[in-house]
C-alpha positions as CSV (number, residue, x, y, z in Angstrom):
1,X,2.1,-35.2,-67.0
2,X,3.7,-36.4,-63.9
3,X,6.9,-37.7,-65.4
4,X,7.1,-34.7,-67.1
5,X,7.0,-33.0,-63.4
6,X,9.2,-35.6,-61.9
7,X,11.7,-34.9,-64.8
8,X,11.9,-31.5,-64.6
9,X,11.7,-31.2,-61.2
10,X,14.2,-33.8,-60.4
11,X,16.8,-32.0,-62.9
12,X,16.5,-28.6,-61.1
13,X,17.3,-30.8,-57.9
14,X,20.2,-32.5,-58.9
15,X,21.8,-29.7,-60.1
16,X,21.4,-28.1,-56.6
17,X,22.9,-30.8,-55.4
18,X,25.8,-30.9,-57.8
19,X,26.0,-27.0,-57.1
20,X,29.5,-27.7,-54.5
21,X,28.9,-24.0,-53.5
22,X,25.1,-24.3,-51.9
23,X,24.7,-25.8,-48.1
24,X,21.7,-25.1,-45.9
25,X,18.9,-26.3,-44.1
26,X,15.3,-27.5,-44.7
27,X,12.7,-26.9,-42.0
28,X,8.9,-28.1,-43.3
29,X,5.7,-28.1,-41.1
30,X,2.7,-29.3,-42.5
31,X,2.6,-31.7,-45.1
32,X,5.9,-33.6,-45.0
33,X,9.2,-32.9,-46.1
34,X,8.2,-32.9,-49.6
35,X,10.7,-30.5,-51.0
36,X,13.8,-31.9,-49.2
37,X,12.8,-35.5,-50.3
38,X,13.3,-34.6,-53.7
39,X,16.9,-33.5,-53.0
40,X,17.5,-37.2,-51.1
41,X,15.9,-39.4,-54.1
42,X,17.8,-37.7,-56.7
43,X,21.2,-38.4,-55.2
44,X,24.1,-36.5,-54.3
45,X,22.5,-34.8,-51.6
46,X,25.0,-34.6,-49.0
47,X,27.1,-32.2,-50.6
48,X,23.7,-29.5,-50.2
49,X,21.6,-30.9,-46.9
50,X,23.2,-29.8,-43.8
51,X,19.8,-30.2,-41.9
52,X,16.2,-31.2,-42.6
53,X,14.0,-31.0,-39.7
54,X,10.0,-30.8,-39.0
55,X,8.5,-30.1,-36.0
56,X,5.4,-31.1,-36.4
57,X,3.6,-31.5,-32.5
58,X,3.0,-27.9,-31.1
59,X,5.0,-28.1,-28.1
60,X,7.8,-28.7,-29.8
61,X,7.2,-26.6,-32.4
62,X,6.9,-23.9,-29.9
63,X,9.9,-24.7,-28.1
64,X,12.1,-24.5,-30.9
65,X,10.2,-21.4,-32.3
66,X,8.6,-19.8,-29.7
67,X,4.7,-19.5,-28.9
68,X,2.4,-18.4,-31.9
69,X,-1.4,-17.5,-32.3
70,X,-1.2,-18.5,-35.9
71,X,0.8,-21.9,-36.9
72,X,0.2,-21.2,-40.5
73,X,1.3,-17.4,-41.2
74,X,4.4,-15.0,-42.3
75,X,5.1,-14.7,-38.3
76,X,5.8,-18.2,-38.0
77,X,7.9,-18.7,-41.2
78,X,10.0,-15.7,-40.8
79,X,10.8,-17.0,-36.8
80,X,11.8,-20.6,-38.7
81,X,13.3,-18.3,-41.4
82,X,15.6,-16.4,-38.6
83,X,16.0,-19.3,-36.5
84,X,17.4,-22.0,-38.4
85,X,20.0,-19.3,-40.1
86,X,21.2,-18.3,-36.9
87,X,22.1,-21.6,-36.2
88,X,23.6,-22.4,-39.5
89,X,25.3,-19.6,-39.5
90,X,26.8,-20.4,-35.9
91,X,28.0,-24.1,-36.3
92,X,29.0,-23.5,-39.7
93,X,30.6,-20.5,-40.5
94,X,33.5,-21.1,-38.9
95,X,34.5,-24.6,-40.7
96,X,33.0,-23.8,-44.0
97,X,31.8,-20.2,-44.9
98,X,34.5,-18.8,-46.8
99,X,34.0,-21.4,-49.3
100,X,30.2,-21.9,-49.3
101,X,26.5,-19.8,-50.0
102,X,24.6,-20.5,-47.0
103,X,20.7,-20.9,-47.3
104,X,17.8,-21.7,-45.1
105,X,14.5,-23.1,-46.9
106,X,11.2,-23.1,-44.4
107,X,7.6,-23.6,-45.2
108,X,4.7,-23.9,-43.1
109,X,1.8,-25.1,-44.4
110,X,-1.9,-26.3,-43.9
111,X,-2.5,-29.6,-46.6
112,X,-5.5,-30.7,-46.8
113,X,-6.9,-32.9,-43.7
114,X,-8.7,-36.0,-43.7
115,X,-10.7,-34.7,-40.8
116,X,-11.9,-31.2,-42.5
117,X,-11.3,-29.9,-45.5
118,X,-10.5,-25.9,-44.7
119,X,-8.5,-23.3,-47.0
120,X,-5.1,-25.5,-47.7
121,X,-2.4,-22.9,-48.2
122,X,1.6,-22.3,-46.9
123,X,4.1,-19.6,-46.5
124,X,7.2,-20.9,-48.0
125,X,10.7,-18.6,-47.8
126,X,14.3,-18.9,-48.6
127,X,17.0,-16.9,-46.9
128,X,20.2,-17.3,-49.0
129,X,23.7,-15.9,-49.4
130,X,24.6,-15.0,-53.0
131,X,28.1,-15.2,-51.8
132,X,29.9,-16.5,-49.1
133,X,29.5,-14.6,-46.0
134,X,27.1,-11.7,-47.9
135,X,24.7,-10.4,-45.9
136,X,21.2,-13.0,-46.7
137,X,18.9,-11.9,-49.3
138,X,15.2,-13.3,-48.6
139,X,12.2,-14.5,-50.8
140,X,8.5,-15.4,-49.4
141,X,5.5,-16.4,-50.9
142,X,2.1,-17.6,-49.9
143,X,0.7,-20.6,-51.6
144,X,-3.1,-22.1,-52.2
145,X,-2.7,-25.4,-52.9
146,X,-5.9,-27.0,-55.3
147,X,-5.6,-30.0,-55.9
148,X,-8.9,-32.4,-53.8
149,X,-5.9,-34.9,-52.7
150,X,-3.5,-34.7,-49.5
151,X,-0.9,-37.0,-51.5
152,X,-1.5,-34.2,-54.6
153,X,-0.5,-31.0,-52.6
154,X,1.8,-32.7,-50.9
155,X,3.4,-33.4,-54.2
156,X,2.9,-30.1,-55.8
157,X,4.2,-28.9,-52.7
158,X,7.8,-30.2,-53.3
159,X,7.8,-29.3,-56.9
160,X,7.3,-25.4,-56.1
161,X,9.3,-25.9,-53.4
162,X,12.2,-26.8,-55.6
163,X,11.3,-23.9,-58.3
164,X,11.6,-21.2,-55.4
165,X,15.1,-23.1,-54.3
166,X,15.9,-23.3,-57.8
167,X,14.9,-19.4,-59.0
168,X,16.8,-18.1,-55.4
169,X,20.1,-19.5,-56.4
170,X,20.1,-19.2,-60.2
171,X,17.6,-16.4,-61.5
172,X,18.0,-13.8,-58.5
173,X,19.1,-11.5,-60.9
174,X,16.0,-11.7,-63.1
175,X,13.2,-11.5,-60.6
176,X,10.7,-11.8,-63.4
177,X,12.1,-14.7,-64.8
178,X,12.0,-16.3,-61.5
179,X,8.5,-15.4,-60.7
180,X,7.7,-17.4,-64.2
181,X,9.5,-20.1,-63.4
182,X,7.5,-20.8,-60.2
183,X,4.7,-22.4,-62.0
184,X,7.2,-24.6,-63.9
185,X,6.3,-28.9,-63.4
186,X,3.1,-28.4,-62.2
187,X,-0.6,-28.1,-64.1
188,X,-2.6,-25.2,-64.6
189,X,-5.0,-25.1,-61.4
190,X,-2.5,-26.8,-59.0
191,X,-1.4,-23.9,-56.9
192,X,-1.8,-20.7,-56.5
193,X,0.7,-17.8,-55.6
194,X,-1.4,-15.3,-53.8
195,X,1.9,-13.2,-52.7
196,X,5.4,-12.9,-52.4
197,X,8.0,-10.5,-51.1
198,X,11.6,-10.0,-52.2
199,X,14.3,-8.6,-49.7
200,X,18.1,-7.9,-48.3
201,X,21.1,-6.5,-50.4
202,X,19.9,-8.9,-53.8
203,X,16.6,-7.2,-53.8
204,X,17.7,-3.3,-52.7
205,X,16.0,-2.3,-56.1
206,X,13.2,-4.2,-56.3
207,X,10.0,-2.7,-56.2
208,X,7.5,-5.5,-54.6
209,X,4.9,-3.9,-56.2
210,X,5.9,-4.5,-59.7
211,X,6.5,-8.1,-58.6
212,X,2.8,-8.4,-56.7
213,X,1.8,-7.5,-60.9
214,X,3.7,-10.2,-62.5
215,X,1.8,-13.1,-60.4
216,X,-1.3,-11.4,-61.6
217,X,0.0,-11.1,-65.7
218,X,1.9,-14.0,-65.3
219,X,-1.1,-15.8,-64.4
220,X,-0.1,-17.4,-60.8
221,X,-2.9,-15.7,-59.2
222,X,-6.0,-14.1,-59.9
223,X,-5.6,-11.2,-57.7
224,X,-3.0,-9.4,-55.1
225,X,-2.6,-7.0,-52.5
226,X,-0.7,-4.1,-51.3
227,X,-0.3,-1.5,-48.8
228,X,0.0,2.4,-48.6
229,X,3.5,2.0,-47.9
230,X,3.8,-0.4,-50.7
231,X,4.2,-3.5,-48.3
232,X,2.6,-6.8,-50.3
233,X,0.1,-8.5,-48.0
234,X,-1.7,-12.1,-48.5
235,X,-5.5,-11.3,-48.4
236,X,-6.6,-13.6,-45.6
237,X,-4.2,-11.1,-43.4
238,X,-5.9,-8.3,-44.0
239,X,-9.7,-9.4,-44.8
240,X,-10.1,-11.6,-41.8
241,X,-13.6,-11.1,-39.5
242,X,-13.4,-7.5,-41.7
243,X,-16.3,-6.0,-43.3
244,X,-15.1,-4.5,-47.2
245,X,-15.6,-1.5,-49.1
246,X,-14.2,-1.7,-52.5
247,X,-13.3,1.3,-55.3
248,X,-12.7,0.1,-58.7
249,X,-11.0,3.0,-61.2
250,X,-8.3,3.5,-63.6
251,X,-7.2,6.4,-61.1
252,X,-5.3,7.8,-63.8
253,X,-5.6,10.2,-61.6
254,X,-7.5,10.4,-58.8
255,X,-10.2,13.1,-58.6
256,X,-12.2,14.8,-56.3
257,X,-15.2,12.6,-57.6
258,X,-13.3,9.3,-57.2
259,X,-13.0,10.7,-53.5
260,X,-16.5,12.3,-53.0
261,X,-18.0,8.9,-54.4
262,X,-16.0,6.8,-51.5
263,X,-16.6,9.0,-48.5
264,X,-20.3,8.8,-49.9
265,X,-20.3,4.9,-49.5
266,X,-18.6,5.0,-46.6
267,X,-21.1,7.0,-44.7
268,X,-23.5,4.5,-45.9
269,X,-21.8,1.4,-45.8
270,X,-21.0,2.1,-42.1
271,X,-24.4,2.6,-41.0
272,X,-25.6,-0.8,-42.6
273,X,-23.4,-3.2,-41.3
274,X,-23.3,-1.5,-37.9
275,X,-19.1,-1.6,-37.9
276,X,-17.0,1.0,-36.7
277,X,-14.0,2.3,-38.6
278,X,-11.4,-0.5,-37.1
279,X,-13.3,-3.3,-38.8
280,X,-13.4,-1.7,-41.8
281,X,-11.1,-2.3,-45.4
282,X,-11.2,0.1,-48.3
283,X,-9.5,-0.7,-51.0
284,X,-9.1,0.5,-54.5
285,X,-9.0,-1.8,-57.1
286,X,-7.3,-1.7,-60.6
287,X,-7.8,-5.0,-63.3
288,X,-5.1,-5.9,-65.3
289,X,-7.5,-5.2,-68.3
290,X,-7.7,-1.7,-68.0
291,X,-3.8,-1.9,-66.8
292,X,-3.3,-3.6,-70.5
293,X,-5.7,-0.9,-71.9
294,X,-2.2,0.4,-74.2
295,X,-1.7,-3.4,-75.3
296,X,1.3,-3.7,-72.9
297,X,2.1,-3.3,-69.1
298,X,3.5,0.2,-68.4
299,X,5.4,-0.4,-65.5
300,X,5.9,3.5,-65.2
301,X,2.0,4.1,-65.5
302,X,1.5,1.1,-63.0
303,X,3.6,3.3,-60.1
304,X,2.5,6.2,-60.9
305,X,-1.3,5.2,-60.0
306,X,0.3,3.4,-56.9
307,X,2.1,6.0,-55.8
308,X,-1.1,8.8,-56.0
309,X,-3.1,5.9,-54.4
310,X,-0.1,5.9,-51.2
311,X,-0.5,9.2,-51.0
312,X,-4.1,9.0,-49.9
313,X,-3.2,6.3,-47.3
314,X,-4.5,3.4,-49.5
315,X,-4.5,-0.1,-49.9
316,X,-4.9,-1.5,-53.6
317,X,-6.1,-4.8,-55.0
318,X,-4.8,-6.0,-58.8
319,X,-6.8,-8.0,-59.9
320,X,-7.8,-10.0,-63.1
321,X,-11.6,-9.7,-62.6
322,X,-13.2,-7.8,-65.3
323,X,-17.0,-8.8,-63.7
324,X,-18.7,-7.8,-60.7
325,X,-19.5,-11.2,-59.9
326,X,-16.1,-12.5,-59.8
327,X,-15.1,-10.0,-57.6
328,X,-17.7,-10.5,-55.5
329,X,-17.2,-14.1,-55.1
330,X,-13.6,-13.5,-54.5
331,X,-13.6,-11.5,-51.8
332,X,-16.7,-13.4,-50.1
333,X,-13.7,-16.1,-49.6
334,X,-12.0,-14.7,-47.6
335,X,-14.9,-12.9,-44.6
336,X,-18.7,-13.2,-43.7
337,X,-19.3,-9.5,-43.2
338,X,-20.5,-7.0,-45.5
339,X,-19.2,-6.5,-48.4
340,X,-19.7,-3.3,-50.2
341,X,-18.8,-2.3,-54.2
342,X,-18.5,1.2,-55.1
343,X,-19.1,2.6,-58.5
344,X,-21.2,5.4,-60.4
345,X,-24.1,5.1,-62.3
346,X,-22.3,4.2,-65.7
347,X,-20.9,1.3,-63.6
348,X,-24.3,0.0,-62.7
349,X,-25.4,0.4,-66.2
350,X,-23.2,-2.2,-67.8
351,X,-24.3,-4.6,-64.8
352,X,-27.6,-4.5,-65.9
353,X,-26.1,-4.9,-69.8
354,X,-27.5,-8.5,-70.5
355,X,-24.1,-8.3,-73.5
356,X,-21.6,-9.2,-71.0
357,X,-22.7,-12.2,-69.8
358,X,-23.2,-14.7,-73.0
359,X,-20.7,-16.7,-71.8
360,X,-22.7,-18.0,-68.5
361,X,-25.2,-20.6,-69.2
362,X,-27.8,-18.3,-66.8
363,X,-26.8,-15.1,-68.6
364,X,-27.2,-12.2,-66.1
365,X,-29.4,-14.4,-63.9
366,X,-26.8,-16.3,-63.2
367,X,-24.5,-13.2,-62.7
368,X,-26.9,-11.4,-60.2
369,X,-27.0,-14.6,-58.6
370,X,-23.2,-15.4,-58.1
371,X,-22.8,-11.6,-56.9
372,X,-26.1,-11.6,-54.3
373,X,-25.6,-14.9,-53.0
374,X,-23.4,-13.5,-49.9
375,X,-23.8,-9.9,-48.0
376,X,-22.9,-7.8,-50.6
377,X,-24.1,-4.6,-51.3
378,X,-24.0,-2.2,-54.0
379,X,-23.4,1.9,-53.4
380,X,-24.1,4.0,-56.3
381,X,-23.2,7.6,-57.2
382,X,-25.0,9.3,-59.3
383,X,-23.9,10.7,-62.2
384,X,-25.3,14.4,-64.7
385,X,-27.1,13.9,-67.9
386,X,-25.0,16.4,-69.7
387,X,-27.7,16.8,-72.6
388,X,-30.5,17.7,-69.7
389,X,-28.6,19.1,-66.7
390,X,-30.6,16.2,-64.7
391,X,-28.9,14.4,-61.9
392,X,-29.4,10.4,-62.6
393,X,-29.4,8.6,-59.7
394,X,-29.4,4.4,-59.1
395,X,-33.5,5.1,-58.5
396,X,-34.0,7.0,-62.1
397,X,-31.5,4.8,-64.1
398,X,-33.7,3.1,-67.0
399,X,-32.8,-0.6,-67.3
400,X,-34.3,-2.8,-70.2
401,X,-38.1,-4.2,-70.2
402,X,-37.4,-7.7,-69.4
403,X,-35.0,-6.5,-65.9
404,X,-36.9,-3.7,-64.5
405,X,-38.7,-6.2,-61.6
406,X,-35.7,-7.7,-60.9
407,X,-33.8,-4.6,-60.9
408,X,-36.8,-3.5,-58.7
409,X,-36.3,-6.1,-56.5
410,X,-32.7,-5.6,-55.7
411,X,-33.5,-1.6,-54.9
412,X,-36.1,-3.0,-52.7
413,X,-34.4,-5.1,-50.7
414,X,-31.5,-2.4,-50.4
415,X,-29.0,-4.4,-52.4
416,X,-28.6,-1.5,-54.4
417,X,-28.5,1.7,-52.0
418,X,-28.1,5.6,-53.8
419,X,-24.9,7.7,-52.0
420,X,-27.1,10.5,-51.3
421,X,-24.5,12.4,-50.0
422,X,-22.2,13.8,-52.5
423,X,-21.1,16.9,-53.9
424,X,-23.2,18.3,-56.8
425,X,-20.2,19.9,-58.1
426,X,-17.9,17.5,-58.9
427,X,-20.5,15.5,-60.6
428,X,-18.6,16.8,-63.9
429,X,-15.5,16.1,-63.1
430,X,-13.9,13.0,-65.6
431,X,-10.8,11.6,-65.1
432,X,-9.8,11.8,-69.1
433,X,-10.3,15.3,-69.0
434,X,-8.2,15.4,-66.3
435,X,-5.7,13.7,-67.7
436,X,-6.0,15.7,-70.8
437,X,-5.7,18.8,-69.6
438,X,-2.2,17.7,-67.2
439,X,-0.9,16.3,-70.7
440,X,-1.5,19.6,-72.4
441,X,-0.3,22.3,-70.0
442,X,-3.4,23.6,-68.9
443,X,-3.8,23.8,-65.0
444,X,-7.3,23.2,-65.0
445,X,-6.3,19.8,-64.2
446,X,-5.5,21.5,-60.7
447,X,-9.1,22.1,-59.5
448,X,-10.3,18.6,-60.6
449,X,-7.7,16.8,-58.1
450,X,-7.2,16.5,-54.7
451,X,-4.3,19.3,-53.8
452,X,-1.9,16.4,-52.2
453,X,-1.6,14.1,-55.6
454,X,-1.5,18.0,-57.7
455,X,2.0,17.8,-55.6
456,X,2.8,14.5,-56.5
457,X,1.9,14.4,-60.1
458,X,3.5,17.4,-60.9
459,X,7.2,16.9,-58.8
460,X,7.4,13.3,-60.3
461,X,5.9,14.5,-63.7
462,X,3.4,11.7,-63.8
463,X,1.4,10.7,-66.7
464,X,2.9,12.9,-69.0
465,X,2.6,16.0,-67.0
466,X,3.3,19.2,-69.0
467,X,3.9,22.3,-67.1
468,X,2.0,25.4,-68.4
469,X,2.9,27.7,-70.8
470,X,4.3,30.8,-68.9
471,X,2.5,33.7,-69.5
């Protein structure tokens, strides 16, 4: 397996350096120079290496950079990112830059210490010129790196390092294509991409959005994260010392219950973990398994949902966690405060459905377990027995024989908690008939959604709106 990385990754290399056109600097803090010391050993490296540099002590790091809270963050490599191009750009330009593509490769990163063994993860970014003298384009990502070894990340390290390099100069065109070819050389369960953010003239089109998806579908990460204003974000940036409130839905659309049911939780969730409003994050959360509910991605579909969900001012999580527990465990890596799940009483059912869980060892012991372990709680709404008119709350729902102590238990101890304020009437409002009724031309959709997506949905004609018949 490793000369199969070596190989490859060596090959990408040396055609970089055969590339007479490419000619920029390297600048790595953390854990070597691991991606320009594959450019040296494969030869021919003088013709691509104007610079490699790594200022590893603090005071000089700072002195070349500028002061920083945060060694290990976007701040940091976008000051290396617009430092080292200015420079190139000033010694260089003049002798060389009608015939050369200028490009500035940075990383900072956090490798695993033989002192402690925290979170080891990097920001790694290339600024490049896809002609000479074009205005840059720019592409970041944020890495975890896996492996138990220093002398392993280090080494997967420089392979990724290379496949960014390589992807920047030679698939910018094909974003996708470069996004796959990230993962390229190195073993499943190596590294992680976690983010990454495409920009400048090369990029004017790009949607990051759609590219946050493909690290989930293409498998390079198991979850990722993006902002009202459609702005990917790494999720140690935003989770940090944050309690979190989370929304799982199709939102295909967004109704007045989706909305009732979060305020509900909020009002709640505030009140138990004693946190004002500034410390909070909601998010809403869509799995790639219900995005892949048509067999395919549907890019369209995808932005459509992302776009009603900007509308309401809201941050959204992809992510390829079809259980609770997974979730759960996810976000518990990233804060100690409370953590709080939102869903109706359907929702709570399937929990407690001892079906989904065959394939742990513990069954839904084991489930409960994983999702408890941390402060997590769960909010319920309740939801209308259509054949009875009665209101079925988290207290009334009926669980099997063999769980109704430990189901007990949990309502006890208040890791299950009811919303108790909600609004009876929207109680029979369902997103599918929502969406049937926008897809048929009847306006009732209208009343079931929050006026401000109505708007939305209907001048973008999302998900298959049809205007009403006239009369």
């Amino acid at each position: 397996m490793k000369a199969e990385m070596d190989v490859g990754t060596n090959r990408k290399a040396f055609q970089i350096n055969l590339d007479g056109k490419k000619y920029g600097t390297f600048a790595e803090i953390g854990a070597g120079q691991e991606v320009a010391r594959r450019f040296f050993q494969v030869g021919g490296a003088a013709g691509t290496i104007a610079k490699t540099m790594s200022a590893y002590d603090m005071t000089f790091s700072d002195a070349i950079y500028g002061p920083t809270d945060r060694y290990v963050s976007r701040v940091r490599l976008n000051t290396m990112l617009d430092h080292e191009y200015k420079l190139l750009i000033e010694r260089l330009d003049a002798k060389m830059g009608d015939q050369r593509q200028f490009f500035v490769f940075a990383e900072t990163v956090a490798a695993r210490s033989f002192k402690q063994h925290n979170e080891s993860h990097g920001w790694l970014g290339v600024r490049f010129q896809i002609t000479p003298r074009s205005e840059p384009s720019q592409i970041i990502i944020h890495v975890r790196m896996l492996d138990e070894q220093n002398v392993d990340q280090q080494e997967a390290l420089g392979v990724i390092g290379v496949n960014l390099l390589y992807g920047a100069f030679y698939y910018y065109k094909a974003p996708e294509q470069l996004i796959a070819s990230l993962g390229e050389n190195l073993a499943p369960g190596r590294m992680e991409v976690d983010m990454i953010k495409f920009s400048g003239p090369a990029y004017a089109k790009i949607d990051n959005r759609l590219m946050a998806l493909q690290l989930v579908s293409q498998g390079l990460t198991e979850a990722v994260m993006f902002t009202a204003e459609g702005e990917t974000v790494q999720p140690a940036e935003v989770f940090y010392k944050k309690a979190i409130l989370v929304e799982r839905g199709s939102f295909r659309p967004i109704t007045h219950a989706t909305n009732d049911m979060l305020s509900g939780a909020r009002e709640v969730f505030l009140q138990r973990c004693g946190c004002g409003e500034s410390d909070l994050v909601v998010l809403m959360e869509m799995t790639l398994e219900n995005l892949l509910a048509e067999g395919e991605l549907n890019h369209a579909d995808f932005l459509a949902r992302a776009e009603i969900l900007a509308v309401l001012g809201r941050t959204v999580l992809i992510s390829k966690f079809g259980e609770y527990y997974r979730l759960a465990a996810y976000l518990s890596r990233y804060t100690n405060q409370m953590i709080g799940l939102v869903m109706g009483v359907p929702s709570l059912a399937e929990i407690f459905d001892e079906k989904y869980y065959l394939n742990l060892e513990g069954g839904i012991l084991e489930a409960l377990g994983r999702m408890f372990k941390g402060n997590l709680k769960l909010f319920v709404y309740p939801m209308i027995d259509e054949k009875t008119g009665e209101i079925i709350t988290a207290t009334k729902l009926e669980v099997a024989p063999n769980l109704r102590s430990l189901y007990q238990h949990l309502l006890d101890n208040k890791y299950i908690e009811e919303i108790t304020h909600f609004h009876g009437e929207y109680l029979r409002i369902y997103p599918p008939d929502a969406l049937a009724k926008l897809q048929s031309g009847d306006a009732g959709w209208e009343r079931m959604v929050p006026p401000e997506v109505v708007q939305v949905i209907k001048e973008r004609q999302f998900f298959g709106y049809q205007r009403p018949a006239a009369a």
